[in-house]
C-alpha positions as CSV (number, residue, x, y, z in Angstrom):
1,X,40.2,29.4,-35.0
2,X,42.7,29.6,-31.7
3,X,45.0,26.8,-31.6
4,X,45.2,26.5,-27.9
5,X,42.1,23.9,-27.1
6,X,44.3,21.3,-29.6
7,X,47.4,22.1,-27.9
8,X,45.6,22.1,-24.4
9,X,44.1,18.9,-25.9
10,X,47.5,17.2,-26.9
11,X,49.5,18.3,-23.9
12,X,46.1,16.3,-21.8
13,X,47.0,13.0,-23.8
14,X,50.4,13.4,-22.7
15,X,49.5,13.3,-19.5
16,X,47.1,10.7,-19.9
17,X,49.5,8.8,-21.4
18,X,51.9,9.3,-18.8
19,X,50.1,8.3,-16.0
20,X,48.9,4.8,-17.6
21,X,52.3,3.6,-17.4
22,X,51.5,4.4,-12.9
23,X,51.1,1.6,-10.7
24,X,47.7,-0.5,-10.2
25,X,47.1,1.4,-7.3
26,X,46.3,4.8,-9.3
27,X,43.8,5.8,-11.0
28,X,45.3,8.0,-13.6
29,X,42.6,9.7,-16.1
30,X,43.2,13.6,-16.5
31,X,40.7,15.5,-15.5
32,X,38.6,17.2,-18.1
33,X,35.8,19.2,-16.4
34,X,36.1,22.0,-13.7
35,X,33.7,20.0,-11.7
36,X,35.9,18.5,-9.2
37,X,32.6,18.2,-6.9
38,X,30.2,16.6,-10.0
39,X,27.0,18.8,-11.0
40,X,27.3,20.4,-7.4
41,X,30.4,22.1,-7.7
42,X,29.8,25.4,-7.3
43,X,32.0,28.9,-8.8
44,X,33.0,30.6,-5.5
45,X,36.4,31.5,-5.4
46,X,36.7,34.4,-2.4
47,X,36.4,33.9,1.4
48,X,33.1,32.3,0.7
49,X,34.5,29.8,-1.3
50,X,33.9,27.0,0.8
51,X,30.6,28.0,2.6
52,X,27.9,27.3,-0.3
53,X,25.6,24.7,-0.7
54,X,25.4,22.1,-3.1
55,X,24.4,23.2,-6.4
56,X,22.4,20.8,-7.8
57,X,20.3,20.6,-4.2
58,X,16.9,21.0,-4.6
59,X,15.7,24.4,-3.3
60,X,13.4,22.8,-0.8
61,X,16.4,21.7,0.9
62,X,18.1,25.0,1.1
63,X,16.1,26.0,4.5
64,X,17.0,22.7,6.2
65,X,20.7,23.9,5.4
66,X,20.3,27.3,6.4
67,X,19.3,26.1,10.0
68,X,22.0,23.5,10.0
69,X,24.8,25.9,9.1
70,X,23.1,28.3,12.2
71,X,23.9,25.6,14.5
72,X,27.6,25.1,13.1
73,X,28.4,28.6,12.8
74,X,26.7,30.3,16.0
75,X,28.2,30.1,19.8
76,X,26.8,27.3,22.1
77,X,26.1,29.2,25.7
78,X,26.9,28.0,29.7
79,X,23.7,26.3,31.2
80,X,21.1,27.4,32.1
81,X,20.5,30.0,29.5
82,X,17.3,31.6,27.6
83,X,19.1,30.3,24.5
84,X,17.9,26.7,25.6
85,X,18.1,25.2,21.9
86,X,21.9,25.8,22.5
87,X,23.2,25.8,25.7
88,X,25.1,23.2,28.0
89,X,28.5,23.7,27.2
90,X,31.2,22.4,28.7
91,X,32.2,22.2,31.3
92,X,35.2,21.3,29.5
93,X,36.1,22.3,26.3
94,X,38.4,23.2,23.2
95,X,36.0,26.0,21.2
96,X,32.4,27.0,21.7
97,X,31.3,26.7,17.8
98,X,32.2,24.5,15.3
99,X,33.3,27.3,13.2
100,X,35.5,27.9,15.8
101,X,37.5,25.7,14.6
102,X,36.5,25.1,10.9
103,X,36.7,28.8,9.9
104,X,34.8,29.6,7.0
105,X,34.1,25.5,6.8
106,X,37.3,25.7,6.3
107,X,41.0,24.5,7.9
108,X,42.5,25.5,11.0
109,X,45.6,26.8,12.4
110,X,48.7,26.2,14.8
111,X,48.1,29.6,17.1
112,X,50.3,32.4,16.6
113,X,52.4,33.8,19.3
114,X,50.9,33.5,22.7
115,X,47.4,33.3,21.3
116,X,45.2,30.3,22.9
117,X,45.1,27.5,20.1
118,X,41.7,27.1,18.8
119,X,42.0,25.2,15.8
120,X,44.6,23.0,16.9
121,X,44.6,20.4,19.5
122,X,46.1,17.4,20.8
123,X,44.6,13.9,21.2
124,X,45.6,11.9,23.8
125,X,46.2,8.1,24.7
126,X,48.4,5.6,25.9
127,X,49.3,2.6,25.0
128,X,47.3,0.1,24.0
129,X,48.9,-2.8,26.3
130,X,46.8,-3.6,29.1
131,X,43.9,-1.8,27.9
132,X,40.4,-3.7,27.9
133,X,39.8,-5.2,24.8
134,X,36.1,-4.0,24.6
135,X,36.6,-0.9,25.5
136,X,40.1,-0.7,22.9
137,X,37.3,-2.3,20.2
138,X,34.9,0.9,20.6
139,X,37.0,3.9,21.6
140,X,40.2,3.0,19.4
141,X,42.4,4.4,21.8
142,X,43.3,3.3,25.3
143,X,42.1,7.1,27.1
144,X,44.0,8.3,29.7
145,X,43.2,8.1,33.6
146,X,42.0,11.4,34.6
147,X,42.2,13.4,31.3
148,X,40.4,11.1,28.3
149,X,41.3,11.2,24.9
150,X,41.7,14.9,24.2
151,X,43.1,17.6,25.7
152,X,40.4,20.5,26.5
153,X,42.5,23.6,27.1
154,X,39.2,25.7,27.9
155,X,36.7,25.5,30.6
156,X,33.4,27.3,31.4
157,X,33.5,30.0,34.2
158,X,34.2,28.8,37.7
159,X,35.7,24.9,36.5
160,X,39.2,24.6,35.9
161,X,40.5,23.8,31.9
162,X,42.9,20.5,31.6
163,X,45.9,22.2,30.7
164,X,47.6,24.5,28.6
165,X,48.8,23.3,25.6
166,X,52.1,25.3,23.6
167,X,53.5,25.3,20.1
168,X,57.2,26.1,19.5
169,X,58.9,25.7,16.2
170,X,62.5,25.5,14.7
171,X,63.6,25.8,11.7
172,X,65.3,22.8,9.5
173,X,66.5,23.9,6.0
174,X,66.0,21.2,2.8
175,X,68.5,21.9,-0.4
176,X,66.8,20.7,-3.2
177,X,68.0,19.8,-6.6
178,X,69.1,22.7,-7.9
179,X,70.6,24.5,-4.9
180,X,67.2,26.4,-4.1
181,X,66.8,25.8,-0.5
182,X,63.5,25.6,1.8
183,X,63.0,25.8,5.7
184,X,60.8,23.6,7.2
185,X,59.2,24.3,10.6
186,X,59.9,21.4,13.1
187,X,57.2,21.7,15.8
188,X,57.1,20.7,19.6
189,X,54.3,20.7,21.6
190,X,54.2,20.9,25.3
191,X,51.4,20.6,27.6
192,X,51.8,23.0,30.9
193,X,49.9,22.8,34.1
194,X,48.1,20.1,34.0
195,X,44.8,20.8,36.7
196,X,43.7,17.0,37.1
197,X,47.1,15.5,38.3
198,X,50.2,14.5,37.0
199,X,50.2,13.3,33.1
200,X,51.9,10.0,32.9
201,X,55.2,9.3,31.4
202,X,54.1,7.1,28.3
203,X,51.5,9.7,27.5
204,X,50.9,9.7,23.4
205,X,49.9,12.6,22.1
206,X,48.7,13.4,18.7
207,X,48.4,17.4,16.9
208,X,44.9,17.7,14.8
209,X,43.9,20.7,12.8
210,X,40.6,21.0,12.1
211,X,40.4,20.0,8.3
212,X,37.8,21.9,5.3
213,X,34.3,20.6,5.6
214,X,33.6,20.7,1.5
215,X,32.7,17.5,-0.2
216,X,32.3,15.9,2.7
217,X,28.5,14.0,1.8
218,X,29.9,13.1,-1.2
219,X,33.2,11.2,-0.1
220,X,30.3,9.5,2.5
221,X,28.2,8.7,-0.9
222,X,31.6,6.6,-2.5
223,X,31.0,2.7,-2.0
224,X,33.2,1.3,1.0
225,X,34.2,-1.5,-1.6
226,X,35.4,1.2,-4.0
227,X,37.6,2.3,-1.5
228,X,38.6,-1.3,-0.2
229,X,39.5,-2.7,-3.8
230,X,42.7,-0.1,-3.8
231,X,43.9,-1.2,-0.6
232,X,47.0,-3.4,-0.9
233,X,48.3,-3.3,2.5
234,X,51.2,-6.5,2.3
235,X,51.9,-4.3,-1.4
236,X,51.7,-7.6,-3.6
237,X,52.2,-5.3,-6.3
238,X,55.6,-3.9,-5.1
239,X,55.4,-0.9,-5.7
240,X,56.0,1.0,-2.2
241,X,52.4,1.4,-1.8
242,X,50.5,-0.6,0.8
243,X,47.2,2.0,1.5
244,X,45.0,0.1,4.4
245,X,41.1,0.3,5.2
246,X,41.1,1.8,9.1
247,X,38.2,-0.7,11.0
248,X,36.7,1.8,13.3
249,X,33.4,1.2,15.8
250,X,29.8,2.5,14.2
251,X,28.0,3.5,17.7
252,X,24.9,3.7,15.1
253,X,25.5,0.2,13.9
254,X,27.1,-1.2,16.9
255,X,29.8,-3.1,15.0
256,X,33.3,-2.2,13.4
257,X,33.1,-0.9,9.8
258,X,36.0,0.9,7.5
259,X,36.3,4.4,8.4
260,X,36.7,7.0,5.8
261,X,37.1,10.7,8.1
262,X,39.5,12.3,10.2
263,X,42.9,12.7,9.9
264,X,43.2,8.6,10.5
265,X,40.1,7.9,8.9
266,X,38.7,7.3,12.9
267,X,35.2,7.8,12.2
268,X,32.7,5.8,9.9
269,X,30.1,8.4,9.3
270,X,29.6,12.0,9.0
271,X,26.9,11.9,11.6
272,X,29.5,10.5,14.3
273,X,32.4,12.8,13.5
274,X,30.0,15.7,14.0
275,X,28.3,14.4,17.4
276,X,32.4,13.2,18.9
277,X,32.8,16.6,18.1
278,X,30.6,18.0,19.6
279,X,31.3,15.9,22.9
280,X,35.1,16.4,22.9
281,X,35.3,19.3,21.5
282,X,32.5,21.3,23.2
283,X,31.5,19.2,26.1
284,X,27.8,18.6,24.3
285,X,26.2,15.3,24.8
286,X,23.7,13.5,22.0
287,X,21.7,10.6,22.3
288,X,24.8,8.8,20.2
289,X,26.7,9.8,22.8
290,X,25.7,10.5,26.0
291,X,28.8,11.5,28.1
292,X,31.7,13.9,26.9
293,X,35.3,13.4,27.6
294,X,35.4,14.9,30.7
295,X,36.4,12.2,33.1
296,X,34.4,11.2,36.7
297,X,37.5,12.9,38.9
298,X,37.0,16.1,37.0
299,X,33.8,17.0,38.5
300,X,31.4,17.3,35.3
301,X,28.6,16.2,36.8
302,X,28.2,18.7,39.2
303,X,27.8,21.3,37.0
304,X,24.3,22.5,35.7
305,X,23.7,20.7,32.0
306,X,21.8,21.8,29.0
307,X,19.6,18.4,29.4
308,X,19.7,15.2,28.6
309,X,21.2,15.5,25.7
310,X,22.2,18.8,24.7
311,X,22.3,18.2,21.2
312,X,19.1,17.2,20.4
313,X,18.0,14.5,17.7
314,X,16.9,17.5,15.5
315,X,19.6,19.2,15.7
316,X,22.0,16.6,15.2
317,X,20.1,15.9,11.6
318,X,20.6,19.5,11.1
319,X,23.9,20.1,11.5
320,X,24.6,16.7,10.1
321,X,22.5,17.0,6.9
322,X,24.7,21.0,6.5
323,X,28.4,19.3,6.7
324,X,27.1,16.9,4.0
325,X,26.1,19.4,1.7
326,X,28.9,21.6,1.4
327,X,29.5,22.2,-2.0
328,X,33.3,21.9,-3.8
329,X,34.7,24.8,-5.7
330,X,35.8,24.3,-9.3
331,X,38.8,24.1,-10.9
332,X,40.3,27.3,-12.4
333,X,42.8,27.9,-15.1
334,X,42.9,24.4,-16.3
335,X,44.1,25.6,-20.2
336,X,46.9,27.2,-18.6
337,X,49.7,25.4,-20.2
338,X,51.9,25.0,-17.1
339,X,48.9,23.7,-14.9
340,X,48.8,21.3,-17.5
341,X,52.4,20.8,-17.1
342,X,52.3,20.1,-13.5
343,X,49.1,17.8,-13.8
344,X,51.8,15.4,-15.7
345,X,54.9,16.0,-13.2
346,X,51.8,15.5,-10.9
347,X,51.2,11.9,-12.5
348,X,55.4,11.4,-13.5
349,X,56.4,11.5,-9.7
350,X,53.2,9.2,-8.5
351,X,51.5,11.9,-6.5
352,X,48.2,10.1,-8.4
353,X,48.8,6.9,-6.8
354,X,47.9,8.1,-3.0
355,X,46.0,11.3,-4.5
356,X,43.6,9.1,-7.0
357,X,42.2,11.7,-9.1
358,X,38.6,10.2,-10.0
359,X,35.9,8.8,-7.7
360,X,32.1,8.4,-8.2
361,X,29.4,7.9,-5.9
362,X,27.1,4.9,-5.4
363,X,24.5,5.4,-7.7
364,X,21.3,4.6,-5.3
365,X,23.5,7.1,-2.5
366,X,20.5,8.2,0.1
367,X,20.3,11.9,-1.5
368,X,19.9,12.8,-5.3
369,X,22.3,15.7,-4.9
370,X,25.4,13.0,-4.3
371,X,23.8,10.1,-6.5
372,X,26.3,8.9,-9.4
373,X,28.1,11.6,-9.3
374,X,31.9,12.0,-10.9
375,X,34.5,13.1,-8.6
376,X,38.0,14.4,-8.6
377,X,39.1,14.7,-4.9
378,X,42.4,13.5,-5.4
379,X,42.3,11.0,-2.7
380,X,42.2,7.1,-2.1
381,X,40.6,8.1,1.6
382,X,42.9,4.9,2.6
383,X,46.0,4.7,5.3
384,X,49.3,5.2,4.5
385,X,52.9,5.3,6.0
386,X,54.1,9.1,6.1
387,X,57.8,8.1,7.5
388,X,58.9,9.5,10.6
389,X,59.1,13.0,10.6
390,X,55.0,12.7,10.3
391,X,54.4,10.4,13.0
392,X,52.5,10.7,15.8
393,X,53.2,7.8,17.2
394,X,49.5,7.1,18.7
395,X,47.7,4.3,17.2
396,X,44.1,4.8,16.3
397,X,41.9,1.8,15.5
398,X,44.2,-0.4,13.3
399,X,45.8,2.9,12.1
400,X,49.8,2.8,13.2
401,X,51.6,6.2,14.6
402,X,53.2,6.7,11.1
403,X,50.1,6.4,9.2
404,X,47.5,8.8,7.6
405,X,44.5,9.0,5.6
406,X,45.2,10.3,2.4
407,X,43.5,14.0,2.5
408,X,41.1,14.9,-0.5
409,X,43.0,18.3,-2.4
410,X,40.1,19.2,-4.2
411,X,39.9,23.4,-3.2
412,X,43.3,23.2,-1.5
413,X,44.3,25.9,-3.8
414,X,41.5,28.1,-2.2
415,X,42.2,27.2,1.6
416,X,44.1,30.1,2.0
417,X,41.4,32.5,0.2
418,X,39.4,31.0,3.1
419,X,41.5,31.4,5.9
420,X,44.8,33.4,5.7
421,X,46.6,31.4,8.4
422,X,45.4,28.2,7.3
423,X,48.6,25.7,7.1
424,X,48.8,22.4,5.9
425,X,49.5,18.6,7.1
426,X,47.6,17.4,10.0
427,X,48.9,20.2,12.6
428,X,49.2,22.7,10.5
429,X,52.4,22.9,10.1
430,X,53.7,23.6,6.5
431,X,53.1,26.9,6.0
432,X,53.2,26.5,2.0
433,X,51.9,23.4,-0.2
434,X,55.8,22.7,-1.1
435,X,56.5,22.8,2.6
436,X,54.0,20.2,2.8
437,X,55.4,18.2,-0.1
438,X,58.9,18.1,1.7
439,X,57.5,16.5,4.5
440,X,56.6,13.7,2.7
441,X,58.2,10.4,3.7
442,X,57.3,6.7,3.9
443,X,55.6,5.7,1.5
444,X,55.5,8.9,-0.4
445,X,59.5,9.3,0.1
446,X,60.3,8.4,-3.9
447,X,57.4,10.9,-5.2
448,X,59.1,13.8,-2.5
449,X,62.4,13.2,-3.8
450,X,61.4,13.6,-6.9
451,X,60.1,16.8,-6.5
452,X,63.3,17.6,-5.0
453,X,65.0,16.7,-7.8
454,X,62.9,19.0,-10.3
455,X,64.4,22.6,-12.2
456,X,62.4,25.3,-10.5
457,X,60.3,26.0,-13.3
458,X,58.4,22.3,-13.1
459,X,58.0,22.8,-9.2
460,X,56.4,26.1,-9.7
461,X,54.3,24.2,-12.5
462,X,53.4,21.5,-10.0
463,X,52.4,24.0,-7.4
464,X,50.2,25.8,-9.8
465,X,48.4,22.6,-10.7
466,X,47.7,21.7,-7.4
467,X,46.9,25.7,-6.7
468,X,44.2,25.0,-9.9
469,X,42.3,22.8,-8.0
């Protein structure tokens, strides 16, 4: 009989063991099953690999998220159009699909060159002094005169984009431990002729990529007082980590609740990131919300519109009901020996303590397919400090310019299968997954400088963990 599931089994206790002596904050068992997305994980490995449906949905479900993913993936059209079920976009925008900018349902990319970005953009605010405290309460931001909260760098024919939007990069190198040294790409963005007048001097702006859609129903199906009971945000436990709930406006429940998606955990629901993406994004109204970003200077009105709203009720629970039933890959080589190994540098450093392993969903969750369900998506989905080469700078709901939400890794090993130009972080910029470690600060400073401080052979070990999953 082979040896290797003892030693496999051992080297797992080691780990195990390991990571008990983490802080309070972490939840540190190893993971034994491939199932990072519970009995709906799904063995796609290839371009496709983020594209499938649940597994364990029932197959009477699979036509609702056929139509739904036909809505995600397919162009929305100019009004008035024959295509009636999806025209009305724009007259401002950043994409015409939603694929457009989750490619494959999976992340975006800085552009390349002179290319148009598509899959990047920039939010944008001011600040929050002297904005009205009602209107601070339900948008999160304070949006700026004549432009909003996001920059559309598109338009329909005949109406005039925002701006243009540009992405420069220089190159800072990082020695690390042993001499080995690593460039790290430093972006700038700058926004060019603006078509709506001047932008204002304390203009924030903030770089989103769009991130994967997997898993998505089931990080929605995790208690919010699962989530809450890791927060420590005055860190009573002194260990460096202080992860805070963002308290975000419901527009479905009319009240603040924690938030749990987007890069600063700004929306509440799957439902409303979908439908403010579809008004910011594409200029496409719903009954949740009726008017787009465009603001009254800019003329929107006067254009023909795809009626009142464009994105119907139906369709909404379409396209809604498809983004939470994208399935999660599972993990591959988990005997290797040195994915094993970097599991345990993975736990040793305290990556686990932000990236918590293990979650499971509420057990009377809406849908069977995401009921009770064990997870491994390697994220706390809470707030934290990412130091100042991070920051944005723009606050968003009770969200600081230096903090973000943890991002789930489960299938970050596959992004670029997915999409080739993918990059990591929230702009995109870390071309690698060490690049993105290296950026690391704040809060997660000790855990990067530890990596720093590794022989090559254990950073190549950690990489292939986190490539495993």
């Amino acid at each position: 009989m082979s040896r290797r599931p003892s030693l496999v089994h051992a080297m797992l206790s080691s780990a195990l063991a390991a990571s008990m002596a983490l802080s309070a904050h972490a939840e540190p068992p190893v993971q034994m099953t491939p199932d990072s997305g519970g009995a709906g994980s799904v063995a796609q490995f290839d371009h496709n690999a983020y594209s499938l449906p649940l597994g364990n949905m029932a197959m009477t479900q699979r036509l609702d998220f056929s139509v739904g993913n036909s809505f995600f993936r397919n162009p929305w059209v100019e009004a008035p159009a024959s295509t009636d079920a999806r025209d009305g976009l724009g007259p401002l925008l950043n994409t015409n699909s939603c694929q457009g900018c989750h490619i494959k349902d999976g992340r975006g990319h800085p552009p390349s060159g002179q290319e148009r970005s598509v899959s990047l953009f920039l939010r944008l605010s001011l600040p929050s002094e002297g904005a009205d405290p009602e209107a601070l309460k339900r948008q999160g931001i304070h949006p700026v005169p004549h432009y909003g909260g996001q920059l559309q760098t598109a338009a329909i024919t005949g109406f005039d984009a925002e701006a243009n939007m540009q992405v420069g990069y220089t190159e800072k190198a990082i020695t690390l431990g042993d001499g080995d040294v690593v460039s790290l790409r430093v972006p700038e963005y700058r926004i060019t002729d603006p078509a709506y007048g001047a932008l204002p001097d304390e203009l924030l702006t903030s770089p989103r990529v769009a991130p994967p859609m997997i898993g998505l129903g089931l990080l929605e199906a995790i208690p919010a007082e699962r989530i809450a009971r890791r927060a420590d945000p005055q860190d009573q436990d002194g260990d460096g980590i202080s992860g805070r709930v963002n308290r975000v406006w419901d527009a479905r429940q009319g009240e603040t609740v924690p938030g749990r998606f987007g890069w600063k955990a700004g929306q509440p629901t799957i439902e409303q990131q979908n439908l403010r993406a579809f008004a910011d994004d594409m200029g496409l109204t719903s009954s949740l919300f009726p008017h787009t970003d465009c603001r009254p200077n800019q003329g929107c009105a006067t254009m023909p519109h795809g009626g009142a709203p464009e994105v119907s009720d139906e369709i909404a629970d379409f396209v809604t009901f498809y983004a939470s039933s994208l399935a999660v890959p599972k993990r591959r080589q988990m005997e290797d020996p040195r994915v094993t190994a970097g599991a345990e540098t993975f736990n040793t450093l305290g990556c686990a303590t932000c990236h918590t392993p293990r979650q499971r969903t509420a057990a009377n969750a809406s849908r069977p397919a995401l009921a009770d369900q064990a997870l491994w998506p390697y994220s706390d989905l809470l707030l934290h400090d990412m130091g100042e080469g991070l920051a944005d700078g723009r606050p968003e709901f009770e969200a600081t310019g230096r903090e973000w939400r943890t991002p789930p890794l489960w299938g970050i090993g596959l992004a670029q299968k997915v999409n080739p130009q993918a990059g990591f972080l929230h702009d995109g910029r870390a071309r690698t997954l060490e690049e993105a470690i290296l950026w690391h600060g704040g809060e997660a400073e000790p855990a990067a400088a530890g990596y720093r401080a590794l022989s090559s052979s254990d950073r190549q070990d950690l990489l292939r963990f986190m490539e495993s999953l």
